[in-house]
PyMOL Python script that loads the backbone (N, CA, C, O; Angstrom):
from pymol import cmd

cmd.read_pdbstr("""\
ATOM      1  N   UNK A   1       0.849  -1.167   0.000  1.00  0.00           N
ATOM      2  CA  UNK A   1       0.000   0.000   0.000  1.00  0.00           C
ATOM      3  C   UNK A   1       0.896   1.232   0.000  1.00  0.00           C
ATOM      4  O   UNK A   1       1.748   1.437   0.865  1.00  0.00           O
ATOM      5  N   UNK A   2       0.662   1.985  -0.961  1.00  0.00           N
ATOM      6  CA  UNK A   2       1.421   3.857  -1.337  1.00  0.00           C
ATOM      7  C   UNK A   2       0.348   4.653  -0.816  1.00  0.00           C
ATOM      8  O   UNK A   2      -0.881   4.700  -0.789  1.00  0.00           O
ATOM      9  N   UNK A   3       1.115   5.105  -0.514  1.00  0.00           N
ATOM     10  CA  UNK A   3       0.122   6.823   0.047  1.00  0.00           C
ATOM     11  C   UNK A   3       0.568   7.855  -0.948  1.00  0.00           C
ATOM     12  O   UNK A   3       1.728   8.265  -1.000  1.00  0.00           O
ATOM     13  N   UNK A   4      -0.500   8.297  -1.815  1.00  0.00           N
ATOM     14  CA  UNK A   4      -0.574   8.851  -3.263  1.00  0.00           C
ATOM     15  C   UNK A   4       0.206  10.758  -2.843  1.00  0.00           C
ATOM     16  O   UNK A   4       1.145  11.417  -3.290  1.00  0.00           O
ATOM     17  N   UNK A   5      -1.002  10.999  -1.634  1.00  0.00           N
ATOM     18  CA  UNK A   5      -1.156  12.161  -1.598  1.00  0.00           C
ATOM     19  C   UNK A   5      -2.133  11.850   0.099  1.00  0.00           C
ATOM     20  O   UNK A   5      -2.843  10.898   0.421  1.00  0.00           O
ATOM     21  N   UNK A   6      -1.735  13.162   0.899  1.00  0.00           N
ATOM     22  CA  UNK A   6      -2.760  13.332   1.943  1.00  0.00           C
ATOM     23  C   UNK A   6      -4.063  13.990   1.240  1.00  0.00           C
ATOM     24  O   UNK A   6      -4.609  14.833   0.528  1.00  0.00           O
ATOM     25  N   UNK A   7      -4.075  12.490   2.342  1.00  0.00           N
ATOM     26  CA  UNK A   7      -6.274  12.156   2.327  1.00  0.00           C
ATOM     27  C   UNK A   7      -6.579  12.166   1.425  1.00  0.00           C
ATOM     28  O   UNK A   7      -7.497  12.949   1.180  1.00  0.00           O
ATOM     29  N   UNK A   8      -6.021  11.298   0.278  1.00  0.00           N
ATOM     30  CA  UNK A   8      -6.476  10.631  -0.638  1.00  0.00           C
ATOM     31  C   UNK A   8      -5.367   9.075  -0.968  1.00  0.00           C
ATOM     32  O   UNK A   8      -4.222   8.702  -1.226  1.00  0.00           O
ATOM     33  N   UNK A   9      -7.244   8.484  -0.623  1.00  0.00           N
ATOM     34  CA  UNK A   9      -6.872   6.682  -1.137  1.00  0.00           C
ATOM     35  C   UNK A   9      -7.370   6.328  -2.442  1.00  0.00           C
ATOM     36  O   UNK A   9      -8.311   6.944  -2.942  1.00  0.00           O
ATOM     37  N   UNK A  10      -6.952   5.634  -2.862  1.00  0.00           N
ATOM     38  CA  UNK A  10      -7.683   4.616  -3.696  1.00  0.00           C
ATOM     39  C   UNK A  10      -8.660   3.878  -3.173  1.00  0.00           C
ATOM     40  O   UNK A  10      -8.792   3.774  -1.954  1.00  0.00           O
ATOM     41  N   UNK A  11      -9.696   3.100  -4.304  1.00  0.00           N
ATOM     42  CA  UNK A  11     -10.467   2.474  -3.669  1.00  0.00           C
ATOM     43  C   UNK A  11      -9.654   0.844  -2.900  1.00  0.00           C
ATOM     44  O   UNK A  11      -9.705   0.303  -1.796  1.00  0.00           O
ATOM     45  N   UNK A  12      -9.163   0.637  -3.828  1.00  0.00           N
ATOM     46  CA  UNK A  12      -8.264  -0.802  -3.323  1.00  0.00           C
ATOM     47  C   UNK A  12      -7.556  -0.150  -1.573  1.00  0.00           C
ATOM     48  O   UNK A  12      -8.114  -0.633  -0.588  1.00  0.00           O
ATOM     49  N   UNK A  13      -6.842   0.487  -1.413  1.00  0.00           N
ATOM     50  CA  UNK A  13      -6.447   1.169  -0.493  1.00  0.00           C
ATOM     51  C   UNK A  13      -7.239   1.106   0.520  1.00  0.00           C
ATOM     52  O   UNK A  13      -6.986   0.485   1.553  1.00  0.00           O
ATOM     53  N   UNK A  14      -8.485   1.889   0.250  1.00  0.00           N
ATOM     54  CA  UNK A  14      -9.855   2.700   1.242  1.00  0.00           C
ATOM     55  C   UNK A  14     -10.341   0.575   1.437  1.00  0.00           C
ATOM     56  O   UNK A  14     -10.713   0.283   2.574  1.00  0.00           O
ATOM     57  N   UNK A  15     -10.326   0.135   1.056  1.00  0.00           N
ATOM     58  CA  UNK A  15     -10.936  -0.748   1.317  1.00  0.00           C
ATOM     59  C   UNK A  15     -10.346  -2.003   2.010  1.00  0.00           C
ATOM     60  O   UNK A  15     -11.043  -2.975   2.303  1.00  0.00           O
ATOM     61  N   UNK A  16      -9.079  -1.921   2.239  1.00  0.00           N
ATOM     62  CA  UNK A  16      -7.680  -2.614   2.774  1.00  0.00           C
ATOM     63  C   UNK A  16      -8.096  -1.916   4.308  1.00  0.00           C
ATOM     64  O   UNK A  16      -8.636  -2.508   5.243  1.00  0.00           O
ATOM     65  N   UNK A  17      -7.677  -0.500   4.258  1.00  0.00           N
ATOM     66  CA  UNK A  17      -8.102   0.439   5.337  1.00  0.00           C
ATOM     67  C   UNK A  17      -9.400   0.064   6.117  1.00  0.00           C
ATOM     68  O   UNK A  17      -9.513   0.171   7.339  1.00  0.00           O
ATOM     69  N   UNK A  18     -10.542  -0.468   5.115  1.00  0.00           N
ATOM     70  CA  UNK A  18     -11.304  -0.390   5.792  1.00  0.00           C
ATOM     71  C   UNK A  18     -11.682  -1.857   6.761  1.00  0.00           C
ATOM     72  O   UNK A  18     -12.491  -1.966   7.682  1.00  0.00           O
ATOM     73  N   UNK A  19     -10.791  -2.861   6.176  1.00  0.00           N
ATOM     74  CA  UNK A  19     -10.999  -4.073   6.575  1.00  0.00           C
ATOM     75  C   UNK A  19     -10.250  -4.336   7.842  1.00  0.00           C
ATOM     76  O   UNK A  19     -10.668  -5.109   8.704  1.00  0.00           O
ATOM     77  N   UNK A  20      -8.986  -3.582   7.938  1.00  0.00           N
ATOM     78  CA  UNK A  20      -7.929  -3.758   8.691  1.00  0.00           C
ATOM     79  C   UNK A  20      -8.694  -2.799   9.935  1.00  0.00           C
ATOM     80  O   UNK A  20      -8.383  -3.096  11.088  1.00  0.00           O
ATOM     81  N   UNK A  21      -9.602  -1.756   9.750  1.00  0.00           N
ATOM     82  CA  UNK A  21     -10.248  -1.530  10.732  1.00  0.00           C
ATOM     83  C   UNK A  21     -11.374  -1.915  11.555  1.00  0.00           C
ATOM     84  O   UNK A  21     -11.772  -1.531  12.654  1.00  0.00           O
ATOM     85  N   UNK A  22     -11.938  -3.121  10.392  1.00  0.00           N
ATOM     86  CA  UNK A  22     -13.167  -4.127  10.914  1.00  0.00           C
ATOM     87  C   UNK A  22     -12.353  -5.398  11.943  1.00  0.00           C
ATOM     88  O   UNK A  22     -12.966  -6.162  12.689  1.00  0.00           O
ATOM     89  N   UNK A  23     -11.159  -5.377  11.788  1.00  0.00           N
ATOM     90  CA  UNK A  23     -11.124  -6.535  12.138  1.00  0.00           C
ATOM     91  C   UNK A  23     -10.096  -5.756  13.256  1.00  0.00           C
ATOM     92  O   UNK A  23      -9.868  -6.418  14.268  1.00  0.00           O
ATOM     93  N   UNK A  24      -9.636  -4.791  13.194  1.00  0.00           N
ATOM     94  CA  UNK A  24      -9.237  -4.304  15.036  1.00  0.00           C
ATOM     95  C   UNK A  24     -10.132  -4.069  16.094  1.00  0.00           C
ATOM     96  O   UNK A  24     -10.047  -4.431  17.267  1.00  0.00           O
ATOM     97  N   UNK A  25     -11.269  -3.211  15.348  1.00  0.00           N
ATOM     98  CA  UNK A  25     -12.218  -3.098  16.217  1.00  0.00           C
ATOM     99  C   UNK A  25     -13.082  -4.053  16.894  1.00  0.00           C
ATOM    100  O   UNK A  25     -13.763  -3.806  17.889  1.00  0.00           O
ATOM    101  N   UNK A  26     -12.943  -5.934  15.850  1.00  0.00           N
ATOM    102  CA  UNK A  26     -13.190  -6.996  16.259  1.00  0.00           C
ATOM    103  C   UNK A  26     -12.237  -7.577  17.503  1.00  0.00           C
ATOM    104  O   UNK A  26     -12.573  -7.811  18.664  1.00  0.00           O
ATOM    105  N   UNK A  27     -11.507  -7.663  17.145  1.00  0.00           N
ATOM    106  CA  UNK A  27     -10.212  -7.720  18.117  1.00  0.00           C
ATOM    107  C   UNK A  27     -10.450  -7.023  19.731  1.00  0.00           C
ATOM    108  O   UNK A  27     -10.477  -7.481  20.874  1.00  0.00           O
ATOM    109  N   UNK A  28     -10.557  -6.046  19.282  1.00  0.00           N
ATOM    110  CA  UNK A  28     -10.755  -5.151  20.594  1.00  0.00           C
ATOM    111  C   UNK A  28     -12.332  -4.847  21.409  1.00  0.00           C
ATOM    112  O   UNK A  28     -12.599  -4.106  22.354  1.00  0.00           O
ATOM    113  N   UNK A  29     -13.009  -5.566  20.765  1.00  0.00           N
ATOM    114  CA  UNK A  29     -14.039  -5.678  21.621  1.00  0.00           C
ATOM    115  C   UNK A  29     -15.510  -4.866  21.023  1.00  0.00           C
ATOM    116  O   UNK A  29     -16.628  -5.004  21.520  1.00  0.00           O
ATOM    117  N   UNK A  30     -15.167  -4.016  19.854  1.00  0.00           N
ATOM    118  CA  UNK A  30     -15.910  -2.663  20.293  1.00  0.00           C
ATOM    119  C   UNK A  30     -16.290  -2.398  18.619  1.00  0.00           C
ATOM    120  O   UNK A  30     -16.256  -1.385  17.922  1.00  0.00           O
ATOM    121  N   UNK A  31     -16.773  -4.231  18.265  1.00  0.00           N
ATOM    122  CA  UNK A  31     -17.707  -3.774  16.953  1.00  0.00           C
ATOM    123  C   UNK A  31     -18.587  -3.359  16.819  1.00  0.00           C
ATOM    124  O   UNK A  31     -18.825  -3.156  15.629  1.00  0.00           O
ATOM    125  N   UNK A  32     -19.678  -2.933  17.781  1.00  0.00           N
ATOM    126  CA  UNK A  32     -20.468  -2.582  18.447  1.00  0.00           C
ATOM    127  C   UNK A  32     -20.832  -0.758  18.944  1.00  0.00           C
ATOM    128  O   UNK A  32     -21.902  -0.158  19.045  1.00  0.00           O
ATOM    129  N   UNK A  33     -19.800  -0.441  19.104  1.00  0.00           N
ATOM    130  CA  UNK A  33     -19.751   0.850  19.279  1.00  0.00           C
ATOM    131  C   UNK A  33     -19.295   1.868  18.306  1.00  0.00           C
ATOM    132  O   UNK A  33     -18.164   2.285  18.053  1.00  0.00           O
ATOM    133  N   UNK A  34     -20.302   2.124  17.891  1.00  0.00           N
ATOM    134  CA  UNK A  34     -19.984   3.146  16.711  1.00  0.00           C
ATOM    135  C   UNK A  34     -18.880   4.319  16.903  1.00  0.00           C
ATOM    136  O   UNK A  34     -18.034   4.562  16.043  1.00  0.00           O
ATOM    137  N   UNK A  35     -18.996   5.084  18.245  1.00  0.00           N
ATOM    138  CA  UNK A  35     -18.020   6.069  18.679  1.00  0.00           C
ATOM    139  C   UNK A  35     -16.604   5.430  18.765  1.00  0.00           C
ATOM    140  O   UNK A  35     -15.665   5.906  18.128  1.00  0.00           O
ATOM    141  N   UNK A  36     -16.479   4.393  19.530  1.00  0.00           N
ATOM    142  CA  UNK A  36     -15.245   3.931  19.644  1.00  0.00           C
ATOM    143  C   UNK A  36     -14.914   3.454  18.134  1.00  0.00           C
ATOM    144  O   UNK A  36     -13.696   3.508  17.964  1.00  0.00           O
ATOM    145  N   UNK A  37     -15.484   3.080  17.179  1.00  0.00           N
ATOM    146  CA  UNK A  37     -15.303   2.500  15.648  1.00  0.00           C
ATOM    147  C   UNK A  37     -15.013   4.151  15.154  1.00  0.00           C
ATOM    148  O   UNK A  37     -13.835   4.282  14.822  1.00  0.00           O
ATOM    149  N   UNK A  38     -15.387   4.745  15.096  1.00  0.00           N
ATOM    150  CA  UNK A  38     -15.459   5.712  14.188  1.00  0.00           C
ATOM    151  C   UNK A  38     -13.724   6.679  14.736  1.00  0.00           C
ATOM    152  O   UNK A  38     -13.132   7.458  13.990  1.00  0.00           O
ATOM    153  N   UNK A  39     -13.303   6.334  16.076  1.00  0.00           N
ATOM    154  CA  UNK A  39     -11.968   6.972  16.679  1.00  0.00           C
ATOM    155  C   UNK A  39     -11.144   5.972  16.112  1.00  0.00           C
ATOM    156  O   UNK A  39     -10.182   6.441  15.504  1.00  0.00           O
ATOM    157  N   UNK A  40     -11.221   4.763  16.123  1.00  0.00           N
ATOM    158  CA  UNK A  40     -10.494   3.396  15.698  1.00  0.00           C
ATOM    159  C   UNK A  40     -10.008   4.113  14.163  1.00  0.00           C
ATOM    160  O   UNK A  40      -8.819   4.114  13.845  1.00  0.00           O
ATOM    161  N   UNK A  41     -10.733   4.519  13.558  1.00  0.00           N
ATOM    162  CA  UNK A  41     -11.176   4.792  11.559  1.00  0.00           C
ATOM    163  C   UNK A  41     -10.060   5.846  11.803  1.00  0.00           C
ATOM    164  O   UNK A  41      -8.964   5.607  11.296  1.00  0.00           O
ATOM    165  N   UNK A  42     -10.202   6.880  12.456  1.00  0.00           N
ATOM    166  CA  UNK A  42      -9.482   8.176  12.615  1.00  0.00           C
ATOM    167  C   UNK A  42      -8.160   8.171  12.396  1.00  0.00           C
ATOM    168  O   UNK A  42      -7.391   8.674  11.576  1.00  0.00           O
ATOM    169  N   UNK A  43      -8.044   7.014  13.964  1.00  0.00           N
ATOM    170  CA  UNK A  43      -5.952   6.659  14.125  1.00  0.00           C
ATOM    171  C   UNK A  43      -5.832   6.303  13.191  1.00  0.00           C
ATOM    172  O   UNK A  43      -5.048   7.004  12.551  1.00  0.00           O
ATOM    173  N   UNK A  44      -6.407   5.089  12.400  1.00  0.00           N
ATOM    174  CA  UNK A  44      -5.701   4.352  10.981  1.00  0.00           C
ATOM    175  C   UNK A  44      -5.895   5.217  10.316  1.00  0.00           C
ATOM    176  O   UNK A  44      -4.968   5.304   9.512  1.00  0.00           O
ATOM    177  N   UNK A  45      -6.599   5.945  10.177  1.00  0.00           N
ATOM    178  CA  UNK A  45      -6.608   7.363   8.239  1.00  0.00           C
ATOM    179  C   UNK A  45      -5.303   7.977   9.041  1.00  0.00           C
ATOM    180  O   UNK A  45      -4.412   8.144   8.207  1.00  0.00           O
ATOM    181  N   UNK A  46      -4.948   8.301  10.113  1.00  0.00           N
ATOM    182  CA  UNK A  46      -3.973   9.477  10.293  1.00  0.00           C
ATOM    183  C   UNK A  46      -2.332   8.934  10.331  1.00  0.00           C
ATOM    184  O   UNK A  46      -1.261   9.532  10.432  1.00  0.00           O
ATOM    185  N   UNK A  47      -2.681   7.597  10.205  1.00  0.00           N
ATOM    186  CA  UNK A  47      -1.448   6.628   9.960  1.00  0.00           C
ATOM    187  C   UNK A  47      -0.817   6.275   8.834  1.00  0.00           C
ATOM    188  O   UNK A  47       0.361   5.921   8.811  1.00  0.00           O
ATOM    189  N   UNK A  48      -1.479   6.342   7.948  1.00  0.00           N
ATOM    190  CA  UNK A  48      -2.224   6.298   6.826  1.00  0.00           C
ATOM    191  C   UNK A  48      -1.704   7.731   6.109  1.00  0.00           C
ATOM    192  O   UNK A  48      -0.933   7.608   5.157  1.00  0.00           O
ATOM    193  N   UNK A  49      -2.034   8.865   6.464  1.00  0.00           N
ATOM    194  CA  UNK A  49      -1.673  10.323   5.815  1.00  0.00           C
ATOM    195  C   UNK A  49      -0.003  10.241   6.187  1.00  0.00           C
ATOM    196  O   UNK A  49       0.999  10.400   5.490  1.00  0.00           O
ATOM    197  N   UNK A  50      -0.163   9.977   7.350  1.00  0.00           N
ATOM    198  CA  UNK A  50       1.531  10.436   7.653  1.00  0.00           C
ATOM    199  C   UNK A  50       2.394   9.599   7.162  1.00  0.00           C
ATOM    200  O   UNK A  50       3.528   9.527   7.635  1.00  0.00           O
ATOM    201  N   UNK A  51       1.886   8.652   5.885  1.00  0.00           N
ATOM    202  CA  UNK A  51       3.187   7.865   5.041  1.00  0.00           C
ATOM    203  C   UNK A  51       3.436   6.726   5.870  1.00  0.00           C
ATOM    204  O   UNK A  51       4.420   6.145   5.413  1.00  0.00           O
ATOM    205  N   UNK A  52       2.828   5.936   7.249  1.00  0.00           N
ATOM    206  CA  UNK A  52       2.985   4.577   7.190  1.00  0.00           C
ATOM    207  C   UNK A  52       2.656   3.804   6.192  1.00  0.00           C
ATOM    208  O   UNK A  52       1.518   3.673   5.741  1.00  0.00           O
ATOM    209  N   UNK A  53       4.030   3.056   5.666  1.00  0.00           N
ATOM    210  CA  UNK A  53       3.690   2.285   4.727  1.00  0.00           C
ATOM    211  C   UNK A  53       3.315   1.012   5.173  1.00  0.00           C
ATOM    212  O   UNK A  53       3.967   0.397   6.016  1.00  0.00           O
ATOM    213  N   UNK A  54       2.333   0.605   4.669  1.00  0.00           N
ATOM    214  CA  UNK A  54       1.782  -1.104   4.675  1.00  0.00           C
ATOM    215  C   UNK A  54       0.786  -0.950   6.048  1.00  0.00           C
ATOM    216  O   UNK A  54       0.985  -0.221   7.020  1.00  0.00           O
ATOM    217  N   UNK A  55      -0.535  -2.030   5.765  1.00  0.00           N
ATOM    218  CA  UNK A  55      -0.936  -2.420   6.670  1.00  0.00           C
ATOM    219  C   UNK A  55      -0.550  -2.802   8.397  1.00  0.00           C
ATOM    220  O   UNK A  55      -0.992  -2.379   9.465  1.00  0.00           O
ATOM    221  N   UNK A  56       0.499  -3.816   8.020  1.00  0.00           N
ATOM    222  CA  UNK A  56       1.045  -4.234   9.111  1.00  0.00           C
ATOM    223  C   UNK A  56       1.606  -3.591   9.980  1.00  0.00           C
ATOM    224  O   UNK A  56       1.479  -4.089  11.099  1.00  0.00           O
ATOM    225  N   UNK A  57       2.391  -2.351   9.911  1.00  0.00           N
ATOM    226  CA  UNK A  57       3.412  -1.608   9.975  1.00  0.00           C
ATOM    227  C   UNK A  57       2.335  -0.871  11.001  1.00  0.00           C
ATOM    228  O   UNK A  57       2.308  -0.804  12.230  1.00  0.00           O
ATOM    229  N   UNK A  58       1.290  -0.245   9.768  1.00  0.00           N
ATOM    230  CA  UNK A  58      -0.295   0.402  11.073  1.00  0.00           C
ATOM    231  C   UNK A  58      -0.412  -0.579  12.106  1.00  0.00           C
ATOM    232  O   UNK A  58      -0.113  -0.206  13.240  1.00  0.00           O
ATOM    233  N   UNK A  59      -0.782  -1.743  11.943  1.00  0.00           N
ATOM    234  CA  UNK A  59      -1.504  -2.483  12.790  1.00  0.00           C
ATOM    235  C   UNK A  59      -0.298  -2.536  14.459  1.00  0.00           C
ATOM    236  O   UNK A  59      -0.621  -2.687  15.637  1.00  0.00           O
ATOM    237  N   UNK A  60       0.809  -2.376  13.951  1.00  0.00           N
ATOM    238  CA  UNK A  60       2.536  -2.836  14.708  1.00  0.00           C
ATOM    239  C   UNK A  60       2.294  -1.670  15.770  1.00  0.00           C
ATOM    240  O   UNK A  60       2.406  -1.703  16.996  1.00  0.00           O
ATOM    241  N   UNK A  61       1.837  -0.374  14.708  1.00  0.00           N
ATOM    242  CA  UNK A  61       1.963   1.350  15.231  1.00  0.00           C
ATOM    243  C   UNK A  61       0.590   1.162  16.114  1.00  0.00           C
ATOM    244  O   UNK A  61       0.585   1.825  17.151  1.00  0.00           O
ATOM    245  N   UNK A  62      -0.348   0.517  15.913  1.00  0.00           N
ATOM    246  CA  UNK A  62      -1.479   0.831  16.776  1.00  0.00           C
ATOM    247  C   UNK A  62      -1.641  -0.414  17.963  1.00  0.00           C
ATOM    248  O   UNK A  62      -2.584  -0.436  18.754  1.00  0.00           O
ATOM    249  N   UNK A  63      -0.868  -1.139  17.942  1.00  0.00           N
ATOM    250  CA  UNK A  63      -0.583  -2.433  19.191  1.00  0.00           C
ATOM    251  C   UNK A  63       0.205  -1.670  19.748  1.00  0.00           C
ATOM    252  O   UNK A  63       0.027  -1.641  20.966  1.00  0.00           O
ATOM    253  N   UNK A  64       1.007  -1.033  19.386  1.00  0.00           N
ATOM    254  CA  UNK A  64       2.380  -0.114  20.009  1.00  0.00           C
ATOM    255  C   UNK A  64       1.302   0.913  21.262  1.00  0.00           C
ATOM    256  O   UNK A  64       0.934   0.908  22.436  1.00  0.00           O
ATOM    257  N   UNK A  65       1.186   1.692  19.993  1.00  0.00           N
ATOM    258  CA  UNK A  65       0.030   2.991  20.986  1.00  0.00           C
ATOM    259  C   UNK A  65      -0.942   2.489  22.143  1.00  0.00           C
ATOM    260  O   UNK A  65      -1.038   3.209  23.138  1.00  0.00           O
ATOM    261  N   UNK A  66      -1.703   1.250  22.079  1.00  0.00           N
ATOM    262  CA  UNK A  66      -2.411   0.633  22.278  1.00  0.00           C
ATOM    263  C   UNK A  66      -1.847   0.274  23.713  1.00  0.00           C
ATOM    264  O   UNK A  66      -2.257   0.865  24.712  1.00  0.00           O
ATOM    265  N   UNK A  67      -0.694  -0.922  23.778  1.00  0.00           N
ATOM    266  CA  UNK A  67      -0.186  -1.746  24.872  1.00  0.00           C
ATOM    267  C   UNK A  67       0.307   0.129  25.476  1.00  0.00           C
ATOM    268  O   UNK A  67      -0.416   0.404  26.434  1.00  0.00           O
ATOM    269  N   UNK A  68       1.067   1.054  25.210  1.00  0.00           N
ATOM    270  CA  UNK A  68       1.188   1.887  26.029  1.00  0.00           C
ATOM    271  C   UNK A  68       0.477   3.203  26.793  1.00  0.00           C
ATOM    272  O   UNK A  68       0.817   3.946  27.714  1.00  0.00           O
ATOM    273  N   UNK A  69      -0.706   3.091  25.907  1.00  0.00           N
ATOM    274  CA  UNK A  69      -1.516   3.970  26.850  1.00  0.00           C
ATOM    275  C   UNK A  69      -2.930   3.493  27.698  1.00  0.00           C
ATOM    276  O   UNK A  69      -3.734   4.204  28.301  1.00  0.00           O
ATOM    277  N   UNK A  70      -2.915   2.311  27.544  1.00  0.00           N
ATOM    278  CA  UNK A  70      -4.228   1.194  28.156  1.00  0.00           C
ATOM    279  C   UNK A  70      -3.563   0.308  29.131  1.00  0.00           C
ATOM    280  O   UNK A  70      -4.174  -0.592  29.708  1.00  0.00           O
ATOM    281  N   UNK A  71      -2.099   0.604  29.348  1.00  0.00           N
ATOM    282  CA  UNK A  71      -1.361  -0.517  30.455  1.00  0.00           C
ATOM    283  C   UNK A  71      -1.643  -1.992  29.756  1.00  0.00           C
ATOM    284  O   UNK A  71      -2.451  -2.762  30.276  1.00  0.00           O
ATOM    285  N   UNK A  72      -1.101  -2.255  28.839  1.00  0.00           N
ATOM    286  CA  UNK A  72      -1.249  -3.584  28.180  1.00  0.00           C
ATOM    287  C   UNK A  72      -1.813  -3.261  26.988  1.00  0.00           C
ATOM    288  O   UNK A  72      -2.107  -2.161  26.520  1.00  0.00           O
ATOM    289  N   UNK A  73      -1.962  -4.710  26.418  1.00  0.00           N
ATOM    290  CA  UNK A  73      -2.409  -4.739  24.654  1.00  0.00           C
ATOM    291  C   UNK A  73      -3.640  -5.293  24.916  1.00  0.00           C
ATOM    292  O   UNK A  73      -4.182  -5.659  23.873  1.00  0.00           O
ATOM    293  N   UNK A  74      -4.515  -5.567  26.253  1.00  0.00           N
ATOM    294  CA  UNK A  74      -5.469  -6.613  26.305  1.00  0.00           C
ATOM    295  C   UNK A  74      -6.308  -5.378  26.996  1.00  0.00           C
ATOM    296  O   UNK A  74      -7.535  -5.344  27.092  1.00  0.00           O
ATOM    297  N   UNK A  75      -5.675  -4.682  27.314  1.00  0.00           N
ATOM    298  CA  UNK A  75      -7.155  -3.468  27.904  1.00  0.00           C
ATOM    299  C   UNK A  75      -7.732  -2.865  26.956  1.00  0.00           C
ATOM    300  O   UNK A  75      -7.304  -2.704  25.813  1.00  0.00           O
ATOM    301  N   UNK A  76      -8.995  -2.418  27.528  1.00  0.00           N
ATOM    302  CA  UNK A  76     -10.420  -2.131  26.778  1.00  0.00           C
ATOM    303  C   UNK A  76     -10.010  -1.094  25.670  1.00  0.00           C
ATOM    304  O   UNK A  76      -9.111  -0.258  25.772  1.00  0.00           O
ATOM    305  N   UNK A  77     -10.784  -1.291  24.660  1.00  0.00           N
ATOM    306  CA  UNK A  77     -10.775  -0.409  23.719  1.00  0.00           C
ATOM    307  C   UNK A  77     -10.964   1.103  23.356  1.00  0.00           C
ATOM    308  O   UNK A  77     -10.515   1.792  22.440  1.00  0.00           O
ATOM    309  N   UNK A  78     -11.982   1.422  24.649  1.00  0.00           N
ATOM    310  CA  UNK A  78     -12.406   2.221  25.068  1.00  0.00           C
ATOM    311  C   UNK A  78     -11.915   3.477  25.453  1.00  0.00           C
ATOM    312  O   UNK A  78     -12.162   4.635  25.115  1.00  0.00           O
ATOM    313  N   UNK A  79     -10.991   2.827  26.418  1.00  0.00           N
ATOM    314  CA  UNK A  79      -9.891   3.488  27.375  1.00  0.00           C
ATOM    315  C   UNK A  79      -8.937   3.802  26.021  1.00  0.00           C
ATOM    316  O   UNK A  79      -8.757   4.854  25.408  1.00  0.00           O
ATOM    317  N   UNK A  80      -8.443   2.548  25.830  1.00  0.00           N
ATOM    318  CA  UNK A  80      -7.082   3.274  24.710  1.00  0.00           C
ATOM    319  C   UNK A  80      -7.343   4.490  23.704  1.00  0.00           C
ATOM    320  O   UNK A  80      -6.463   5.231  23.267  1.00  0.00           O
ATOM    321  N   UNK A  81      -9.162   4.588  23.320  1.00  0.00           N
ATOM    322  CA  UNK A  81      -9.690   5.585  22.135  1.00  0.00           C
ATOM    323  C   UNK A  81      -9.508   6.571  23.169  1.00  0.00           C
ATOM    324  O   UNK A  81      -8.801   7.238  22.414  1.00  0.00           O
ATOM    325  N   UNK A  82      -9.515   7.166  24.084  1.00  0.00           N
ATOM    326  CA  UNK A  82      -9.874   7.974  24.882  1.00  0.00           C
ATOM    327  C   UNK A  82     -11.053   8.364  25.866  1.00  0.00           C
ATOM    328  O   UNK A  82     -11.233   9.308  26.635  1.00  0.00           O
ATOM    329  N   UNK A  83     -11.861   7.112  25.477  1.00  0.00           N
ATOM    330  CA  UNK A  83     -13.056   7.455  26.446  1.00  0.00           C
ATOM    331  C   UNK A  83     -12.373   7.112  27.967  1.00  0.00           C
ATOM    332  O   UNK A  83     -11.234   6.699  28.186  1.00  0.00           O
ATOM    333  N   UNK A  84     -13.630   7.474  29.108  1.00  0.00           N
ATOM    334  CA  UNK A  84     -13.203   7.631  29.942  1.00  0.00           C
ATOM    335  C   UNK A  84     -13.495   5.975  30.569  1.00  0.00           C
ATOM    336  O   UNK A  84     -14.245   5.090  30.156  1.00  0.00           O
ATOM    337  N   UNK A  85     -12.681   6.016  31.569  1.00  0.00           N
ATOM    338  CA  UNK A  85     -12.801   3.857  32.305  1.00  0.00           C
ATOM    339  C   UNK A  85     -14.087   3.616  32.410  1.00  0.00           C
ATOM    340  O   UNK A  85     -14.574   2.516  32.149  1.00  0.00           O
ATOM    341  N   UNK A  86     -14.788   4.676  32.823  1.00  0.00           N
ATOM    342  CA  UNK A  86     -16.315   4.251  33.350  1.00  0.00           C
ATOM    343  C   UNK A  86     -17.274   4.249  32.640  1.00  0.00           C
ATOM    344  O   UNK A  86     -18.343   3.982  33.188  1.00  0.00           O
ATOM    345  N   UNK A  87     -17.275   4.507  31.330  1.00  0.00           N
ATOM    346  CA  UNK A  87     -17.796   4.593  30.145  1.00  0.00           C
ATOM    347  C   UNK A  87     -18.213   3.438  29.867  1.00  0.00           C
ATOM    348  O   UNK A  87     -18.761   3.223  28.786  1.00  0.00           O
TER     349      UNK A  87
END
""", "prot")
cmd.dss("prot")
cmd.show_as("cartoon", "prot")
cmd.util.cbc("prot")
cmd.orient("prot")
């Protein structure tokens, strides 16, 4: 996957993007929650603009972000998007 130009994908691209975000937000608990899905969409487009190349590389960058601001890679999804614990 090339990043052409900021904030603009291809459809092959937009749709890589969009799978790799169905299946984190599966992962993480929170297919279900549109707010937390729609912050999930955000990090990957902004990963995405700033020239991470390849899927994996996102997915590496958002386990990264993930295990360090949720105290682990297994805490709630929630918390890591920014909502609050009690949410």
């Amino acid at each position: 996957m090339i990043r052409a130009q900021w904030g603009v994908a291809d459809p092959e691209q937009l749709a890589a993007l969009g799978k790799l975000s169905d299946e984190y937000a599966k992962e993480m608990g929170i297919s279900g929650d549109r707010e937390a899905r729609d912050r999930l969409a955000e990090r990957i487009w902004t990963l995405f603009n700033e020239g991470v190349a390849g899927l994996e590389e996102i997915r590496r960058r958002l386990d990264s972000s993930r295990a360090r601001l949720s105290n682990g890679p297994a805490a709630g999804g929630r918390v890591w998007l920014g909502f609050d614990r009690r949410a």
